[in-house]
C-alpha positions as CSV (number, residue, x, y, z in Angstrom):
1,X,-27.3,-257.6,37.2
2,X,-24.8,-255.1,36.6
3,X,-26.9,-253.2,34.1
4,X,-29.9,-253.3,36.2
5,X,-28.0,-251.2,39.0
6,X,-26.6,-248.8,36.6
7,X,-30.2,-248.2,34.9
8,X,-31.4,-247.4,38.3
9,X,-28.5,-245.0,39.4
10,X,-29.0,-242.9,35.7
11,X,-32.7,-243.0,36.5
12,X,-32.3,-241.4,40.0
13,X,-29.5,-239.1,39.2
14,X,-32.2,-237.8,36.3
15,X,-34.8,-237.3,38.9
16,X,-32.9,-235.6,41.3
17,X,-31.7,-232.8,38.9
18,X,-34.5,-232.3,38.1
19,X,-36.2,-231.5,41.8
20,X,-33.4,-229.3,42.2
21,X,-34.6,-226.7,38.9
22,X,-38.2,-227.0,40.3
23,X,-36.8,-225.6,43.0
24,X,-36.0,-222.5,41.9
25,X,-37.6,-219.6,43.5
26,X,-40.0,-217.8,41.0
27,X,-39.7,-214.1,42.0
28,X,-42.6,-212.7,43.3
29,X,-45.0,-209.4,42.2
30,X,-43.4,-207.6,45.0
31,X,-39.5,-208.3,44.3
32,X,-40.1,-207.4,41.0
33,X,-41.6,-203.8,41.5
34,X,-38.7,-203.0,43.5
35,X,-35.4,-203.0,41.5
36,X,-33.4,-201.2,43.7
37,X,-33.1,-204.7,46.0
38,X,-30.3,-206.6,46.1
39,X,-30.9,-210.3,43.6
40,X,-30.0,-213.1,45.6
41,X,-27.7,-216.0,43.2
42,X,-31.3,-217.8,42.5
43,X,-32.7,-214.2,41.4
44,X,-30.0,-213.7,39.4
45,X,-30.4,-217.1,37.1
46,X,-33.8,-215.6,35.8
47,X,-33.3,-212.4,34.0
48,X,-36.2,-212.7,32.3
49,X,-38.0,-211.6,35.1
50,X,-35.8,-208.4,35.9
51,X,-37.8,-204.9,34.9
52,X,-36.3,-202.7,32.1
53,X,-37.7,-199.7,33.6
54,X,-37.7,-197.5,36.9
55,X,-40.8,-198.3,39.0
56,X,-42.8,-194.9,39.1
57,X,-42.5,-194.8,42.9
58,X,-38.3,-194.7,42.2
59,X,-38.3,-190.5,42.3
60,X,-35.2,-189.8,39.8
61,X,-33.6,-186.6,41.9
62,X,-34.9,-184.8,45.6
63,X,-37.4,-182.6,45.2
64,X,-36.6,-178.8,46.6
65,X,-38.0,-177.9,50.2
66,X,-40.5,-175.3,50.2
67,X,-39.2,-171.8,52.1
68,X,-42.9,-170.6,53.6
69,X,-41.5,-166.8,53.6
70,X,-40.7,-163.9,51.0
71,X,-36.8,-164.6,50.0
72,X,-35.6,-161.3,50.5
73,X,-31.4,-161.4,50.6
74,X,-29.0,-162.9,50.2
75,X,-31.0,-165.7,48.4
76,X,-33.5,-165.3,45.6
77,X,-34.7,-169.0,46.6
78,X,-34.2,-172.5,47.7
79,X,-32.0,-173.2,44.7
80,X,-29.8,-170.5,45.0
81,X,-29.2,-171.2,48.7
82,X,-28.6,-174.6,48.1
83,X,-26.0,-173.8,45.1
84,X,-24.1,-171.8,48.2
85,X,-24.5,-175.1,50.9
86,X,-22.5,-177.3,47.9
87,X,-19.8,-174.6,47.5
88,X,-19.5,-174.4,51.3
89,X,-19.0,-178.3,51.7
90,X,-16.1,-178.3,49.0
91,X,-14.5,-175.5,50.1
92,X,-16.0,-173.3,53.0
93,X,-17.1,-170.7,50.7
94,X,-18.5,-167.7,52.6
95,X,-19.3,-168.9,56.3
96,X,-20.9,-165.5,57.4
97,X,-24.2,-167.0,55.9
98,X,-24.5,-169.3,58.6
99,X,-23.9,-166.6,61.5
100,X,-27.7,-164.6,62.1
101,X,-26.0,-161.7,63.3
102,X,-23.4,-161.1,60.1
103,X,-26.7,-162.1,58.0
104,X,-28.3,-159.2,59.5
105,X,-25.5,-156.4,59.4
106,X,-24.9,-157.3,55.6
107,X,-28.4,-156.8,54.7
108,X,-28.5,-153.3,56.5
109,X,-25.3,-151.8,55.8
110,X,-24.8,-153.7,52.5
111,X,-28.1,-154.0,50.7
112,X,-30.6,-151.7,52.2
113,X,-27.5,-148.8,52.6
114,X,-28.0,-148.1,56.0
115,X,-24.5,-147.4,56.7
116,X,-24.7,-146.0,60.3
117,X,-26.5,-148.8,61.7
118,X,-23.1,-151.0,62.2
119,X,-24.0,-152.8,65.1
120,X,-25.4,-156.3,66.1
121,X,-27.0,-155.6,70.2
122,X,-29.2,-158.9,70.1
123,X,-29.3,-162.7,68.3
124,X,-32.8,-164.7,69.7
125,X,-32.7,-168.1,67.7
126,X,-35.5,-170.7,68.2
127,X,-35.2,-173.5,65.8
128,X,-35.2,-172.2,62.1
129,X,-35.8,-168.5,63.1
130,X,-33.7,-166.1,63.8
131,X,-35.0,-162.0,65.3
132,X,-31.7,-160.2,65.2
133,X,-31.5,-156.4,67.1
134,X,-29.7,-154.1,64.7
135,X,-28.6,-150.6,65.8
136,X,-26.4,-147.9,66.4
137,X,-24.4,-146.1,69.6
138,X,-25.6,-142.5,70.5
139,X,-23.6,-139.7,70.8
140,X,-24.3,-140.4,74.6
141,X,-22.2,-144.0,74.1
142,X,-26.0,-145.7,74.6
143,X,-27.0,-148.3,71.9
144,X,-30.1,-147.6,70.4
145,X,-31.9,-150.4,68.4
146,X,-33.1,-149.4,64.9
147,X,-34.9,-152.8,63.6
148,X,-35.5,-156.3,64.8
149,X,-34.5,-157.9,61.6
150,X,-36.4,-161.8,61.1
151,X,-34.3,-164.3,59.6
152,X,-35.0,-167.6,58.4
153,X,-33.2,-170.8,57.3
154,X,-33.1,-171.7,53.9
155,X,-33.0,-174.9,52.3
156,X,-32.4,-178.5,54.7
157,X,-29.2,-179.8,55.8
158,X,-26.9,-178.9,58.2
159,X,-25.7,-176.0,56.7
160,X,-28.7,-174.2,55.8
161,X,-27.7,-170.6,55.1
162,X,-29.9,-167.5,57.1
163,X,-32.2,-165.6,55.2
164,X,-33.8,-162.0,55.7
165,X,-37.4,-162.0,55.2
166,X,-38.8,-159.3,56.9
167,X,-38.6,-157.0,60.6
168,X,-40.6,-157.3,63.8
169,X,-42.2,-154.0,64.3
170,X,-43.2,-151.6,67.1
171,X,-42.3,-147.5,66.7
172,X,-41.9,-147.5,63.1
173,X,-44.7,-150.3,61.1
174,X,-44.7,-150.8,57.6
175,X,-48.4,-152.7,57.2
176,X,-49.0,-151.5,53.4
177,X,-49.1,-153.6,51.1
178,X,-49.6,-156.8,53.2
179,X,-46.8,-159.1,53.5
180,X,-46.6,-161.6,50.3
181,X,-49.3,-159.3,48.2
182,X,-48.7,-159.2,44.9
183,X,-48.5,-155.1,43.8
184,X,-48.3,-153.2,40.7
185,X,-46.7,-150.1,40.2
186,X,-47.8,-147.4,41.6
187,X,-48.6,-149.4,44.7
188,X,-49.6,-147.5,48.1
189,X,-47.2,-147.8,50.8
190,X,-48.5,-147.0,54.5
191,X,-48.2,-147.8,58.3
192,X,-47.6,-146.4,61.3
193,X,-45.2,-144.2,63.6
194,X,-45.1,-143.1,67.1
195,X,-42.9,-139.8,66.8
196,X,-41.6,-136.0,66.6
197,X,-40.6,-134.3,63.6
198,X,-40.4,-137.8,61.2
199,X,-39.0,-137.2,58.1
200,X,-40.0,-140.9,55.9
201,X,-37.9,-141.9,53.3
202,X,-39.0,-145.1,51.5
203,X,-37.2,-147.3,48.8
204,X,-38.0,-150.3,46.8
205,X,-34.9,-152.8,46.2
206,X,-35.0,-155.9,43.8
207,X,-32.4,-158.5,44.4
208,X,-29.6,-158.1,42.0
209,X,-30.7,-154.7,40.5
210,X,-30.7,-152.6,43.7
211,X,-33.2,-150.1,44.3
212,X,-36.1,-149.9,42.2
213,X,-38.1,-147.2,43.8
214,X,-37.3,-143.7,46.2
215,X,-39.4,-141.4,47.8
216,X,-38.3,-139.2,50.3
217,X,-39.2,-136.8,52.5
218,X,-42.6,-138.1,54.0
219,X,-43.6,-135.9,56.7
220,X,-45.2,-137.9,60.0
221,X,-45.0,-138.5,64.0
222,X,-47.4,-138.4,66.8
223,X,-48.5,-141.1,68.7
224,X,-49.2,-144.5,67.1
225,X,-50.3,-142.4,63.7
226,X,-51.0,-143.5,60.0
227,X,-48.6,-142.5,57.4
228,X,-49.1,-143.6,53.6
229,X,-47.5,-142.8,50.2
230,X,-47.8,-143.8,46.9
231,X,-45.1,-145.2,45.2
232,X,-43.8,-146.4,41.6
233,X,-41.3,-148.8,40.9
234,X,-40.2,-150.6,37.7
235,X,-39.3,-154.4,38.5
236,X,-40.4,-157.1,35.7
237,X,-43.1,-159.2,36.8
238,X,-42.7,-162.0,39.0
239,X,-40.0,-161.0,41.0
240,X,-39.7,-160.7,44.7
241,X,-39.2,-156.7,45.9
242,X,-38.5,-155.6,49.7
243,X,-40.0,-152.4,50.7
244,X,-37.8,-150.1,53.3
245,X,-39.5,-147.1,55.7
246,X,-36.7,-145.7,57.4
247,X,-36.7,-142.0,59.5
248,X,-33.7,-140.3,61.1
249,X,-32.6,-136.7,61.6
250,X,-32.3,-136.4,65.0
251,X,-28.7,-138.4,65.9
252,X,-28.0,-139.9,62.8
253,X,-29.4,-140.2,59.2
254,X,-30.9,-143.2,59.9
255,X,-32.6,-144.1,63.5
256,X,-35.3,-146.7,63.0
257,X,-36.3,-148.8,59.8
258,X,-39.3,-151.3,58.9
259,X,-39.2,-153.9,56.0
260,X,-41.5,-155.8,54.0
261,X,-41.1,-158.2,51.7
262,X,-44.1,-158.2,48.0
263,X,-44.1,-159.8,45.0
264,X,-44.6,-158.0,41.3
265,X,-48.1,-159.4,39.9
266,X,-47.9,-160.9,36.7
């Protein structure tokens, strides 16, 4: 009787280990095309199920935002800017690129030279976008607004750096060659002026060479008139040049300005 009962208990113990491995949760198509889930304990006891490779929907590094204008300064692109945003993080590494105005006043005084026109009068930020009034004092003590510089951010994140890409224009227009057109040397440079006694100067600048391009001495004014020039630069193809129209004479060299922003065709 005694070996009856203990056949009985082996023969139950048998079955019941094995219900428990039939049991075991066979992963489905879906856990296995997504790797980057946590395996419970059960997942873990069948490796032979766990993928070798990424899933192609697993994107290996963030893909760079698009910028929708012409990078003029201080940036050539997205990549630079965002080479600036990981030295800022570490170690604050020039703030003035997140201040509009300072943007602005570098550009002018810095990169397109206009020394006299030292002063910030008016910041207008809506979102991403930035119009900044850059200008100089008269000799009466009046301030007298020589561009509405545009800025843009650059890159994503919370410390996306400002970025000049072009001017908002009334007096002084700079129209030729569109914004974004791609332009060979000579190109023809044109817009128009409402004005006495103009004197144009116009320069080409490339970022990281410096100017590219002069020609001074354009003669214009009137009411709302044309003005146009031809002008040759040597830039290598491919690279992103701004255009400056500047006239002056009267109080100081410099008075009012126009930029715009082309790319050299391949």
């Amino acid at each position: 009787m005694l070996a009856v009962a203990v056949a009985v208990l082996i023969v139950v113990v048998v079955r019941s280990e094995s219900d428990d491995r039939g049991a075991v949760p066979t992963p489905s198509a879906s856990s296995t095309a997504t790797p980057s889930t946590s395996p419970t304990a059960t997942e873990s006891a069948t490796p032979s199920v766990t993928p070798t490779e990424p899933t192609p929907t697993e994107p290996t590094s963030t893909p760079p935002a698009r910028f929708g204008y012409q990078p003029l300064w201080p940036f050539a692109g997205v990549e630079e800017a965002a080479v600036w945003q990981q030295a800022y993080r570490d170690g604050g590494h020039q703030p003035w690129h997140l201040d509009a105005g300072l943007v602005a006043r570098r550009f002018t005084q810095g990169y397109l030279g206009y020394e006299e026109v030292n002063r910030v009068l008016r910041v207008a930020i809506s979102d991403d976008e930035a119009w900044v009034d850059v200008g100089l004092r008269l000799p009466d003590g009046k301030p007298s607004t020589a561009a509405v510089l545009h800025l843009a951010k650059i890159g994503t994140g919370s410390y996306a750096p400002w970025e000049v890409v072009g001017t908002k224009d009334s007096t002084l227009s700079l129209t030729t060659p569109r914004y974004g057109a791609r332009v060979t040397s000579p190109m023809a440079v044109g817009g128009r002026i409402t004005g006495v006694d103009e004197s144009l100067v116009v320069r080409v600048l490339r970022l990281g060479t410096g100017e590219v391009g002069h020609s001074p001495g354009i003669p214009a004014g009137g009411q709302n008139s044309p003005w146009s020039t031809t002008m040759p630069f040597a830039a290598p193809a491919g690279g992103v040049l701004t255009i400056a129209v500047s006239t002056g004479g009267h109080v100081a060299g410099v008075e009012r300005f126009a930029i715009t922003g082309v790319r050299v065709a391949s």
